[in-house]
C-alpha positions, -999 to +999 in steps of 0.1 A: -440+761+346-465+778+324-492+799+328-527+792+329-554+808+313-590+813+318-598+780+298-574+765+318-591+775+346-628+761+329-612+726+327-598+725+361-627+735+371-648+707+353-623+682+368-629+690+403-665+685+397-660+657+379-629+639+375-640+611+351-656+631+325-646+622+290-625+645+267-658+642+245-678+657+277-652+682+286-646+698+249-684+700+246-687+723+277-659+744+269-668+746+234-633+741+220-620+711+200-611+675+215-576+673+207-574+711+230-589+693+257-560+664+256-532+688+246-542+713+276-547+683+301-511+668+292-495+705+296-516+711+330-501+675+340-468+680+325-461+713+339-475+699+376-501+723+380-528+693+380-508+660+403-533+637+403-567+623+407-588+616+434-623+599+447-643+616+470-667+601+497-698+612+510-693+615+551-720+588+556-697+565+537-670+564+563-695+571+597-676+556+621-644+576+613-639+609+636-628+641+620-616+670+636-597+702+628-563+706+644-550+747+647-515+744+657-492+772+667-455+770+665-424+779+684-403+806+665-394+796+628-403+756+632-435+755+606-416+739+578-402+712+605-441+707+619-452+703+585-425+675+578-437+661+610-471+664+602-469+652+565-455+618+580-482+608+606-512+590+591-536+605+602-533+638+588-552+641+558-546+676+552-526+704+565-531+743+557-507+771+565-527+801+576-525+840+591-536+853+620-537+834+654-528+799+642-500+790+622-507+760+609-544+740+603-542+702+600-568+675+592-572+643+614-590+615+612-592+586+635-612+553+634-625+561+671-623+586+703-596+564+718-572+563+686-583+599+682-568+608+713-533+586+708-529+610+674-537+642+696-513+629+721-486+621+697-489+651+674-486+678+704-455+660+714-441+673+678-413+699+681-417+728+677-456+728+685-463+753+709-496+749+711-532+733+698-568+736+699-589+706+683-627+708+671-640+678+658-664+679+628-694+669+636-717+675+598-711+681+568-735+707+550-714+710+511-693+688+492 
């Protein structure tokens, strides 16, 4: 894998604000030819340092879904099995590996409180979770 460089960084940068702009749009704002633009996105690609595309929603868009965080702490060395575990269930939409008193911070989303609590239920029974604390989002304030 190669490195990255500070234009590098620019255009990633431009593509998480906005994925669809045009190679025209990007090489304008980075001030660098057309052809860079394409021959740094096919390396960034390439390489697997950007693995794909994505649309983002505002919250409003998908009221009726709850969202909450999950911090999970786990027995011993069992992260990389409770990631697995996690990784398959779908409703995890992300998972974080942190420090400090939490091991592990995952995503959920459920379409309402009582499917919310079935993915609780089944994601504390997980080995090698020894234990959880859930807050669900309630705003968002920054996208």
């Amino acid at each position: 894998m190669s490195s990255i460089d500070d234009t590098d960084r620019e255009l990633i940068a431009l593509l998480r604000a906005d994925g669809r702009a045009t190679v025209a749009a990007l090489a304008a704002k980075l001030k660098v030819a057309r052809g860079t633009v394409q021959n740094r996105m096919a390396r960034l690609q390439r390489d697997g340092i950007i693995v794909g595309y994505t649309v983002r929603l505002k919250p409003q868009v998908e009221a009726h879904r709850i969202r909450a965080l999950m911090s999970i702490a786990v027995e011993g060395n069992s992260s990389e099995g409770v990631i697995k575990s996690l990784r398959g269930h779908p409703n995890v939409s992300a998972i974080y590996t942190t420090n400090g008193r939490w091991d592990i911070v995952a995503e959920l989303q459920a379409e309402s409180l009582e499917a919310f609590d079935r993915v609780l239920g089944a994601i504390r029974l997980f080995k090698g979770i020894a234990n959880t604390e859930t807050s669900i989002l309630l705003s968002t304030h920054k996208l």
